[in-house]
Steps between C-alpha positions, in 0.01 A plus 500: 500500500633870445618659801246747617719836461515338110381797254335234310314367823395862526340514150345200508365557842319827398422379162293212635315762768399731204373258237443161699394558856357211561730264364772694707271439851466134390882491458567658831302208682656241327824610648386666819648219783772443306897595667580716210169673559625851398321458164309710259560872612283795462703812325200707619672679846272596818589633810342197671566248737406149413246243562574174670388178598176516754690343733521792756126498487503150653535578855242761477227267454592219653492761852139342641469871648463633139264208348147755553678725309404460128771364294712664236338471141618164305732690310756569792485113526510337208847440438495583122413812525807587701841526299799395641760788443880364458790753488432664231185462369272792442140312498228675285229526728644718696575722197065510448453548873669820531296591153209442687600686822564838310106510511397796634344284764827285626545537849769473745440331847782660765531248825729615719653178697518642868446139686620148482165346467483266228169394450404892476689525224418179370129635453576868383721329194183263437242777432749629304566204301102421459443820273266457195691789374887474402601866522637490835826461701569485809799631698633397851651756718760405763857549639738208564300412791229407336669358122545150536042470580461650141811322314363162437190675354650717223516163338154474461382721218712769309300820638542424881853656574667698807610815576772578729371764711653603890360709731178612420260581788164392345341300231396856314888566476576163332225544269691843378778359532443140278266726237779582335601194447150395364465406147113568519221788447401495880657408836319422802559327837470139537580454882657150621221243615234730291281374163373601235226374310577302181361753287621829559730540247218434292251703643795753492503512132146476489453821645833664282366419170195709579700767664841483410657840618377396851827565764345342796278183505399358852265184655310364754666317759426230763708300837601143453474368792738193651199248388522610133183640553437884377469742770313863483439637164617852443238597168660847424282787304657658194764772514392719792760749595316642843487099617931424433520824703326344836646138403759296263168410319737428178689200664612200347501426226554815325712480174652825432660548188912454511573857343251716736673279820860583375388841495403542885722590798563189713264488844622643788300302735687207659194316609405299176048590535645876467753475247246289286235752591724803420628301146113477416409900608804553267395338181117526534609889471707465199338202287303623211223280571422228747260153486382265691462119472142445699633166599668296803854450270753525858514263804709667816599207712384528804763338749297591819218755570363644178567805341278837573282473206472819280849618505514615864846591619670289807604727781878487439490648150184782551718799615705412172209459279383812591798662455509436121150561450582879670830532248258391204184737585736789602599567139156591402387639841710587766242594756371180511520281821566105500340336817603096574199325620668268750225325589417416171839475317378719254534907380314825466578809286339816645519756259501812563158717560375654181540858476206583312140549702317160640166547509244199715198458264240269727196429304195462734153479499506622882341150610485390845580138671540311806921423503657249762616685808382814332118499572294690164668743319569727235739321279653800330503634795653246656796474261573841485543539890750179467695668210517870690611309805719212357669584226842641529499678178590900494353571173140399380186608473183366512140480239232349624282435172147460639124443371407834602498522842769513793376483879634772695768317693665394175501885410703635788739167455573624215523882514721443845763314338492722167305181282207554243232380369301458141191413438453227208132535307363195569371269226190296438737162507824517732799493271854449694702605182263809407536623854888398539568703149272838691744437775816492319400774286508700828841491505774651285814396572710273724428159601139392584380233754197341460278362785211346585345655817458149722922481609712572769839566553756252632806614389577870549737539196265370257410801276884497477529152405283585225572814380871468505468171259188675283712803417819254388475544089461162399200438738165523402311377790540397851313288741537428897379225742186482620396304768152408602387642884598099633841534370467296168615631157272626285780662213792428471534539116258363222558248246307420169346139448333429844141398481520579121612856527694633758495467900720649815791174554492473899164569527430425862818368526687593898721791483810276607719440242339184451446660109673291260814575433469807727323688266268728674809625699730629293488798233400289116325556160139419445308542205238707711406617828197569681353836431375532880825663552682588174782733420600641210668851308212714400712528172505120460138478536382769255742325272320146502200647474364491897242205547336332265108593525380164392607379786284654737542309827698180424832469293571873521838474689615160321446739173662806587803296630566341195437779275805602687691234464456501130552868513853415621453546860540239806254422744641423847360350780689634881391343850671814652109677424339290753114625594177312590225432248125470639460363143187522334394775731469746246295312284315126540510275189468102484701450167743678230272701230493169211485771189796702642667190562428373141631833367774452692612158383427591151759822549766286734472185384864397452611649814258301732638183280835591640552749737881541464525613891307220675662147370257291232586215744275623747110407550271718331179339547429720832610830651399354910761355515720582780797370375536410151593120409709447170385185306602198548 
């Protein structure tokens, strides 16, 4: 036989690869097991490693710990498809894999290799190995320490290799510091002992054919727990900026393409939930666009107690979390404040109070009713005592927008304190938008806050919880918590596709921080809030066109907060507003209108099909549900 350095060899080699493939494969397993098995050579180069033997897989599955674990597809063990690689020899399919992987949906797994258990790795390489979709590699992290757990693997398939990293204080740091090494479109986190579903590459490229300038692309994520069995689901809503400012709501796995990573400053945080927190503030605010996979794609491994579910920060990295949250909103607004939640491991902006007038419009009817440990009273009357007396607020004022008549005590409330009131021209059939346009109409500039006249104040900074997030540019409308007299939630944000339209998501649900996924206590996106107390810029609302008058009692808020979300705008939902809601009080109905409803299907459909900020995985058949189930 020619030697294989031989010119000729050469020639021959890549003569037989361009015009007879498959008689050259056939030749190369006629001779494969042979000692002069440095045969037929590909002149094609790659940067590649090689494939081997699937012997290193052996021990993995024959580890009785590992057998629930579903096995690696038939491919990784069927001997013919692997290609032994002799000195020399440049095999071909490693040439079309790294075709394949310049897709623009190829993706790099980073695991940094910080312990010396086995069988956690073991399982991290599997779910890589089990991908549907080729365009992947994977790349182990470690120092010396740590090389000889990863060596015998780099045998097993030509895109698993290791990078010689020392010194780096989180996983977030090796992932910066291994992206460059990527050969891939996106990086993203792959920690030791954690899976990923077998599909994600897939589902990866699913999503980047329809969307291909997309930067940042995240999932839904779940706990394995030591039984094999998945733990609590974490269904995430679609891109919500207010939401990854209370929590790491992005988590894992988020594939963030390799030139925007490259691009940011390395973490300062040394405690790895704030580096990875402060690595996700940092490309959410420079990707172009960002998408996510409505699907459970990553498994944490759960070694003892579970994770906090919804990206809640543990104690020891908070202060640091915080701290890159204040760097990040700084550069926009300075004045703003960063609190840490400690109780809740999770964070609050409080922006700054809007300089422009606030103005308290309370739409009442002046109706009286008997209240819990308040006897029979005046609602508006009521309410406006509780706001003069409660509220913390320098700068407000006051409309009462009643029927036509105000009893004397609610007169000298009023003039005492400075406060006003209009009178609306009542109508022959009650109309909550007709009457909430009058009342904003009222007003000229500045920030309005809309009310129904049966609350009370709990919290004594709530106008400027509002306010302060209403006059913020890219807001469009802003919602609080309401809480019914026994304590119970009544709103804590609405979602579309409950009981066929729309319904409140904790509805009677305890106020604590039993929500799922801690929802109802931390700052987020909703597609709407409840128009019982409703902020919004007076500029904002004469630009969407106020509320819609076919909507006359139900569906008016719903409507008006998603004409501002297709206007541009946000809606967010705070827990910092925190009042009472005698709800109902104001006016008694048994059901939602059924033609405003039908109008408002017909004008919303798609978005109660999929409301991108409440997860599709979620129950929709009923809004009484205290806590929402996802399906089985």
């Amino acid at each position: 036989m020619l030697p294989p350095q031989s010119p000729v060899r050469q020639k021959l080699n890549a003569l037989l690869i361009e015009r007879f493939p498959q008689l050259h494969s056939r030749l190369k397993r006629k001779l494969r097991g042979r000692d002069t098995v440095s045969t037929l050579d590909s002149t094609r180069t790659t940067w590649a490693g090689r494939m081997h033997a699937p012997s290193a897989l052996h021990p993995v599955l024959s580890d009785p710990d590992l057998l629930p674990l579903a096995r690696p597809k038939a491919e990784y063990l069927d001997p013919e498809s692997f290609h032994w690689a002799p000195t020399g020899e440049i095999l071909e399919p490693v040439v079309e894999m790294s075709q394949m992987r310049q897709s623009p949906a190829s993706v790099c797994f980073v695991v940094p290799v910080r312990s010396k258990d086995m069988a956690a790795l073991e399982r991290t390489l599997q779910s890589a190995l089990r991908q549907t979709d080729p365009c992947w590699e994977l790349l182990f992290g470690c120092d010396e320490e740590h090389a000889s757990l990863v060596s015998g693997w780099l045998e097993t398939d030509w895109r698993v290799r290791r990078v010689e990293l020392e010194g780096m204080p989180t996983e977030s740091h090796w992932l910066k510091a291994a992206a460059k090494e990527a050969t891939t479109v996106f990086v993203g986190l792959l920690s030791q002992g954690d899976m990923v579903d077998d599909d994600l590459v897939k589902m990866l490229g699913d999503k980047l054919r329809n969307a291909p300038d997309l930067d940042l692309v995240y999932t839904d994520e779940a706990s394995r727990l030591q039984n094999d069995k998945v733990g609590r689901q974490f269904y995430k809503p679609d891109w919500s900026p207010e939401h990854q400012q209370s929590v790491n709501m992005l988590g894992r796995f988020t594939a963030i393409r390799k030139k925007l990573l490259l691009s940011l400053s390395e973490p300062r945080g040394r405690e790895d939930a704030a580096a990875e927190y402060e690595l996700a503030l940092a490309a959410a605010a420079n990707a172009t666009s960002i998408a996510h996979i409505d699907d459970l794609l990553y498994f944490r491994s759960a070694s003892g107690a579970e994770p906090a579910l919804g990206g809640f920060f543990p104690p020891a990295a908070l202060e640091e979390a915080r701290m890159a949250l204040e760097r990040q909103v700084h550069r926009d607004c300075p004045a703003a404040k960063i609190e840490a939640v400690a109780d809740k491991g999770s964070l609050r902006v409080v922006w700054p109070e809007p300089t422009t007038p606030v103005t308290l419009v309370i739409l009442t009817g002046m109706y009286e009713r008997e209240v819990p440990e308040h006897g029979k009273i005046v609602l508006a009357t009521h309410f406006v005592q509780s706001i003069i007396s409660k509220s913390t607020c320098a700068n407000y004022k006051i409309l009462v927008v009643d029927d036509g008549f105000v009893p004397e005590e609610m007169k000298a409330l009023l003039a005492a304190h400075g406060h006003s009131s209009v009178s609306y021209p009542k109508q022959k059939t009650f109309s909550f938008a007709d009457k909430a346009n009058f009342a904003t109409a009222q007003v000229h500039e500045g920030i309005v806050i809309l009310l129904n006249d049966d609350l009370e104040v709990i919290a004594p900074d709530w106008i400027q919880a509002l306010a302060s997030q209403a006059a913020r540019p890219a807001v469009g409308a802003v919602g609080g918590k309401l809480l019914f007299p026994d304590g119970s939630l009544q709103h804590a944000g609405i979602a579309l596709g409950f009981h066929g339209s729309a319904g409140h998501v904790f509805h009677r649900a305890p106020d604590d921080g039993s929500d799922y996924a801690g929802f109802a206590a931390i700052d987020r996106n909703y597609s709407a809030v409840t128009g019982a107390v409703m902020a919004y810029r007076k500029e904002v609302f004469d630009e969407v066109g106020g509320f819609d008058l076919q909507f006359s009692t139900d569906y008016n808020d719903l409507d008006f907060c998603l004409k501002c979300i297709e206007a541009g705008y946000r809606v967010v939902y705070t827990p910092a507003a925190k009042l009472y809601h005698f709800h109902n009080s104001s006016l008694e109905r048994a059901h939602d209108n059924l033609q405003e409803k039908k109008i408002f299907l017909q004008k919303w459909s798609h978005l109660v099909a999929r409301d991108p900020y409440f997860s599709k995985h979620f129950q929709k058949d009923s809004h009484d549900r205290p806590l929402l189930e996802p399906r089985p």
